[in-house]
C-alpha positions in Angstrom: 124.3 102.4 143.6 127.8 102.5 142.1 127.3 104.4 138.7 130.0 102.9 137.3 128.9 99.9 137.1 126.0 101.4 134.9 125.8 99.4 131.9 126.7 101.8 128.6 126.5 100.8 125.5 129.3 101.8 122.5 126.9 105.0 121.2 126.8 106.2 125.3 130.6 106.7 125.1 130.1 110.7 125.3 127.6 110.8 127.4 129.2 108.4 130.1 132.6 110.9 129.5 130.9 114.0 129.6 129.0 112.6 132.8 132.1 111.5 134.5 130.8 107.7 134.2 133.1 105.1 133.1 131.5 103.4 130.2 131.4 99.7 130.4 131.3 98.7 127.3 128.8 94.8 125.7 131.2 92.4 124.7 131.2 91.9 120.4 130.0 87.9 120.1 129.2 85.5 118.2 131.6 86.5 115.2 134.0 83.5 115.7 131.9 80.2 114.9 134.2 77.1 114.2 131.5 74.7 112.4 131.3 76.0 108.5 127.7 74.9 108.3 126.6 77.1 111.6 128.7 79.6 109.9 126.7 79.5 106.8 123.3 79.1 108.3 123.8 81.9 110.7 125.3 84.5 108.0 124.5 82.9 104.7 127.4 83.3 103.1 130.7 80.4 103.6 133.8 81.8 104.8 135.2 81.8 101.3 132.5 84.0 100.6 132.7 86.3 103.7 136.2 87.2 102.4 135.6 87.7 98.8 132.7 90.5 99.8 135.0 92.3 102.2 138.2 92.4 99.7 135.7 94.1 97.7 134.0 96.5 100.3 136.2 96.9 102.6 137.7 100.0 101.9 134.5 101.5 102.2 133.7 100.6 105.8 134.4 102.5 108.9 138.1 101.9 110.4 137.9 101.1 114.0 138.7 104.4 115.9 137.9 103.7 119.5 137.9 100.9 122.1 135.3 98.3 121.1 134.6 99.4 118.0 133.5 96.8 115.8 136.3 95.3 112.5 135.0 95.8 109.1 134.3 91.9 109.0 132.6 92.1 112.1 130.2 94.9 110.6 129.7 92.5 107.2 128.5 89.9 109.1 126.2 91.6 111.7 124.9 93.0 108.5 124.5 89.3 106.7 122.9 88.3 110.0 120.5 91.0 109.9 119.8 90.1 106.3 119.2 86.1 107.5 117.1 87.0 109.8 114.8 89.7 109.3 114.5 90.8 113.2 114.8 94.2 114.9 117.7 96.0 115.1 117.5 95.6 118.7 117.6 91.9 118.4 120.6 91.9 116.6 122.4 94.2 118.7 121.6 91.7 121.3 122.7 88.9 119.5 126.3 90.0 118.7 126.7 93.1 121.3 126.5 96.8 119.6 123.1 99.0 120.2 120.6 99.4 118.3 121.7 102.6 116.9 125.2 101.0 115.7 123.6 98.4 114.1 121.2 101.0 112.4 124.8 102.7 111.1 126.4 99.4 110.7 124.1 98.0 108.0 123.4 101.1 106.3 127.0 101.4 105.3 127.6 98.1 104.9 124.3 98.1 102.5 125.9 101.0 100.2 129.4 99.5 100.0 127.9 96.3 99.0 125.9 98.2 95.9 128.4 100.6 95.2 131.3 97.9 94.6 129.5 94.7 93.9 126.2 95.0 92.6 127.1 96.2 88.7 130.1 93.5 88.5 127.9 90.8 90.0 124.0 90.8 88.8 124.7 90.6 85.0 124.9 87.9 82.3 128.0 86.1 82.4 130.8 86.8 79.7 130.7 82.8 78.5 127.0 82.1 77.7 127.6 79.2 76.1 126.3 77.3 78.6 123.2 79.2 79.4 121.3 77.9 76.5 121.7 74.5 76.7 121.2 74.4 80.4 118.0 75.6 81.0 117.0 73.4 77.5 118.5 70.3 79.8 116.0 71.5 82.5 113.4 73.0 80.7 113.0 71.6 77.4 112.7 75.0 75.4 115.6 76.3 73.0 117.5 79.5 72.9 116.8 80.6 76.5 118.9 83.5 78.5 117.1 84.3 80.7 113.2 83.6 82.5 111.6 86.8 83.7 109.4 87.4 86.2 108.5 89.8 89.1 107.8 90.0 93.1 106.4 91.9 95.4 108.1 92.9 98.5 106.4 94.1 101.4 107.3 97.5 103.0 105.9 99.8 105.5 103.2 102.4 104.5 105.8 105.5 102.9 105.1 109.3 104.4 105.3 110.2 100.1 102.7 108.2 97.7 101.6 105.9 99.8 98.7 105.2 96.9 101.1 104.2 94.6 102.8 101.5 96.9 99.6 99.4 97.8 99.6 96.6 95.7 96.7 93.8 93.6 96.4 92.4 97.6 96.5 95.4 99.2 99.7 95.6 100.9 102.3 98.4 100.7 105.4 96.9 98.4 107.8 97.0 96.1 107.7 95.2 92.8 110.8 93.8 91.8 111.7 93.1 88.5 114.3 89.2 88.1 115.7 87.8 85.1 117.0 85.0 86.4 120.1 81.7 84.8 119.6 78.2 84.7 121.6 78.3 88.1 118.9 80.7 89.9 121.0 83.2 89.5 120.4 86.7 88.7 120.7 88.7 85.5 118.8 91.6 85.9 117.2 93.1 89.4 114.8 96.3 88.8 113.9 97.2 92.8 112.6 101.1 91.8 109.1 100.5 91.3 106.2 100.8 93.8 104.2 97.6 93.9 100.7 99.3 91.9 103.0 99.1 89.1 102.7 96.2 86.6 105.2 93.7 85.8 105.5 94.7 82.4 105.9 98.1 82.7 108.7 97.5 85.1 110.3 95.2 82.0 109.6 97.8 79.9 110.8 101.3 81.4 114.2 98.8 82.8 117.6 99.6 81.4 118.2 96.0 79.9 115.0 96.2 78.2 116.3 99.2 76.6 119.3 97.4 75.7 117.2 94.4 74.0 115.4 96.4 71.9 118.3 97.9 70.4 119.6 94.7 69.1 122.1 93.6 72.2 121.7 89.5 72.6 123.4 87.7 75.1 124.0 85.4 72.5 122.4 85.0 69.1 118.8 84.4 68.8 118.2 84.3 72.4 115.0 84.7 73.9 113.7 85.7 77.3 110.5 83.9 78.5 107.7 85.5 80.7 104.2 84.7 81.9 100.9 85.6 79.9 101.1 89.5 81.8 104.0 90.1 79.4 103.4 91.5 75.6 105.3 89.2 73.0 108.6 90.4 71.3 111.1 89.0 69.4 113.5 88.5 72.8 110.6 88.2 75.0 108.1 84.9 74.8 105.2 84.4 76.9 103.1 81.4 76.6 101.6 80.2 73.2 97.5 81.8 73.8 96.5 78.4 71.7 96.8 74.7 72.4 94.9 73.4 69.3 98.1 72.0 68.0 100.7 69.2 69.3 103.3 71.9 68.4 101.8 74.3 70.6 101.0 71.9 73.5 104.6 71.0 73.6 105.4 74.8 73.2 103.6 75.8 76.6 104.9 72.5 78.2 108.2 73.4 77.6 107.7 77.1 78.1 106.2 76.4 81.6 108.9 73.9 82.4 111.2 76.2 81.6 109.9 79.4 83.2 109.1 77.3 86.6 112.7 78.6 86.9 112.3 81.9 87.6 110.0 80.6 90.4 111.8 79.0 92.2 115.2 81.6 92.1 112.6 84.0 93.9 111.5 81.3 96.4 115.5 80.7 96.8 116.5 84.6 97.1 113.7 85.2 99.7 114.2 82.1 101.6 117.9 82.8 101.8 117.4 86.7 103.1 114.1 86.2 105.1 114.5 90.6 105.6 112.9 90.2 102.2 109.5 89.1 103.4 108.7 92.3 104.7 111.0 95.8 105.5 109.8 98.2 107.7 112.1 101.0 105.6 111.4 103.7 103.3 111.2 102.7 99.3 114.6 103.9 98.6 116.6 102.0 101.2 114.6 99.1 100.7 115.2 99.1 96.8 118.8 99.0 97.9 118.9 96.3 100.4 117.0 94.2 97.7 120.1 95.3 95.4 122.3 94.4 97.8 120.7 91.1 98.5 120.6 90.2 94.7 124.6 90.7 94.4 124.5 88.7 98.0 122.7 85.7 96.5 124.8 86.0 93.1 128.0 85.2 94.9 126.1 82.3 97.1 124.6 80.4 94.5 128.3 79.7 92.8 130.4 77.2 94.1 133.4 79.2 92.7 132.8 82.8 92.1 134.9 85.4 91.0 133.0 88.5 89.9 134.8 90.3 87.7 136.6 94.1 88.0 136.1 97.3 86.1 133.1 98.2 83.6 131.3 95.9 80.9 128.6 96.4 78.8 126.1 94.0 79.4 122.8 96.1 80.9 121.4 95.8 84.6 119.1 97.7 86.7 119.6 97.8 89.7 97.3 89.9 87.2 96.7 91.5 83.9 97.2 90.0 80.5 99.2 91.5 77.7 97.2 93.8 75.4 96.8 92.3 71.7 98.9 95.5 69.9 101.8 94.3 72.3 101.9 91.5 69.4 104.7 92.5 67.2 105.4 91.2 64.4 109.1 90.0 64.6 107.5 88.3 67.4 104.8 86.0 65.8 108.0 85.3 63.5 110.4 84.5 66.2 107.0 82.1 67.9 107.0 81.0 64.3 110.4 79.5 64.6 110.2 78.1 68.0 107.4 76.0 67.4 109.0 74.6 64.3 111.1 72.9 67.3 108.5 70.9 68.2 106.8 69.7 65.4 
């Protein structure tokens, strides 16, 4: 046998040197595809896309130091392909040419750059919400909407740490995720920190743009947020009427449900777009952050023409049961008060 034709792969380079073998190193494929919908359906993003990530992350990738080493777009969009896919490591490495173990790498940095430089300036309310409220009343039917919340569970391996506190209401391990979605599926708001035991609400409640809503900030004035019947009423946040003994109210929870239905479908989207999402055999932490990353991912794909913006702002992110009665606040009934004026 002629050992050097032994087949190395890129992470067997000292090992073949030390050794005296000449590595031979995979061939990087399937990076160049021609037809824009292939393109798209293989790493989810278009090409316009591809490049607006990397100007943004780039900097923050590895620099290619040694024969074969993969580009930093090459690592984005093994990385978008893993995302698309939700396969092994293994398979990816054998889908586009680098081991398992630089694949491993390759993603984890390409996972941090992507939250480290894009998640704030992407996953946030717009600065024109002008639109948002008559949007989702064009879909919808209810008034003064910014945002429909709602939350998911995504499924992880068992963790070494808690593992209690991560088996969820059907008795898988998970993570509950926290989305306040746009008329345009969008995201506004992505809480990933919570294990999936934990209710919705308290996820709302302990998250940083909750904190920011009950200190007065509006995206614009009177808005409201709508949530499902697990969520206490507050003067931003509506769940459904608890009566239909009125045409007021019937319309109300049409409208509401119309409306909210939303929210629904941006999960269904976001996980059907990043199929990794269905289930993560990761630690909590690293999956909290490829859901992140994933949220800015799907941000920048659900606009025809995006252009995040740079530097700080002020509007607030994160990155079963029914709502107690003394959730009921008062400013609350009011604000009900006045949305079912609407439709009378």
């Amino acid at each position: 046998m002629d050992l050097n034709n032994i087949l190395f792969s890129s992470d067997d380079d000292s090992d073949g040197e030390n050794s005296g073998q000449r590595p031979i190193y995979k061939p990087r494929i399937n990076f160049e595809i021609a037809n824009d919908f292939q393109f798209k359906e293989k790493f989810r993003l278009r090409r316009t896309e591809v490049q607006l990530v990397l100007d943004r992350i780039g900097q923050d990738l590895p620099i290619p130091q040694r024969y074969y080493s993969l580009t930093p777009r090459e690592q984005l969009l093994l990385t978008l392909h893993w995302l698309g896919t939700g396969t092994y490591y293994h398979a990816i490495g054998d889908m586009h040419g680098p081991s398992k173990s630089s694949v491993c790498c390759i993603v984890k940095h390409v996972v941090n750059a992507i939250v480290d430089n894009l998640f704030q300036d992407v996953v946030r309310w717009p600065d024109n919400t002008d639109d948002i409220a008559p949007e989702f009343l064009r879909k919808g039917g209810f008034p003064c909407v910014s945002g429909c919340v709602d939350g998911t569970l995504i499924k992880i391996d068992a963790p070494t740490i808690n593992e209690e506190q991560y088996v969820d209401r059907n008795g898988n391990h998970s993570l509950n995720v926290m989305v306040i979605c746009g008329p345009d599926f969008s995201f506004y708001a992505v809480n990933s920190r919570w294990p999936g035991s934990v209710h919705d609400s308290r996820v709302l409640r302990t998250s940083a743009v909750s904190s920011q809503l009950e200190n007065g900030w509006r995206s614009f004035a009177g808005a409201v947020i709508l949530a499902d019947s697990g969520y206490g009423l507050k003067e931003w946040l509506i769940p459904p009427h608890p009566h239909n003994d009125t045409i007021a109210e019937v319309r109300f929870n049409r409208a509401h449900k119309s409306t909210r239905r939303l929210v629904e479908n941006a999960i269904g989207i976001f996980k059907e777009r990043f199929p990794i999402l269905n289930f993560m055999r990761l630690n909590p932490a690293y999956a909290g952050r490829i859901v992140m990353a994933c949220s800015a991912l799907h941000n920048i794909a659900s606009k025809d023409d995006f252009d995040p913006p740079v530097g700080n702002n002020d509007t607030p992110h994160d990155g079963g049961d029914h709502a107690q009665s003394g959730n009921m606040c008062a400013s609350g009934r009011a604000r009900v008060q006045e949305l079912l004026n609407y439709f009378i």
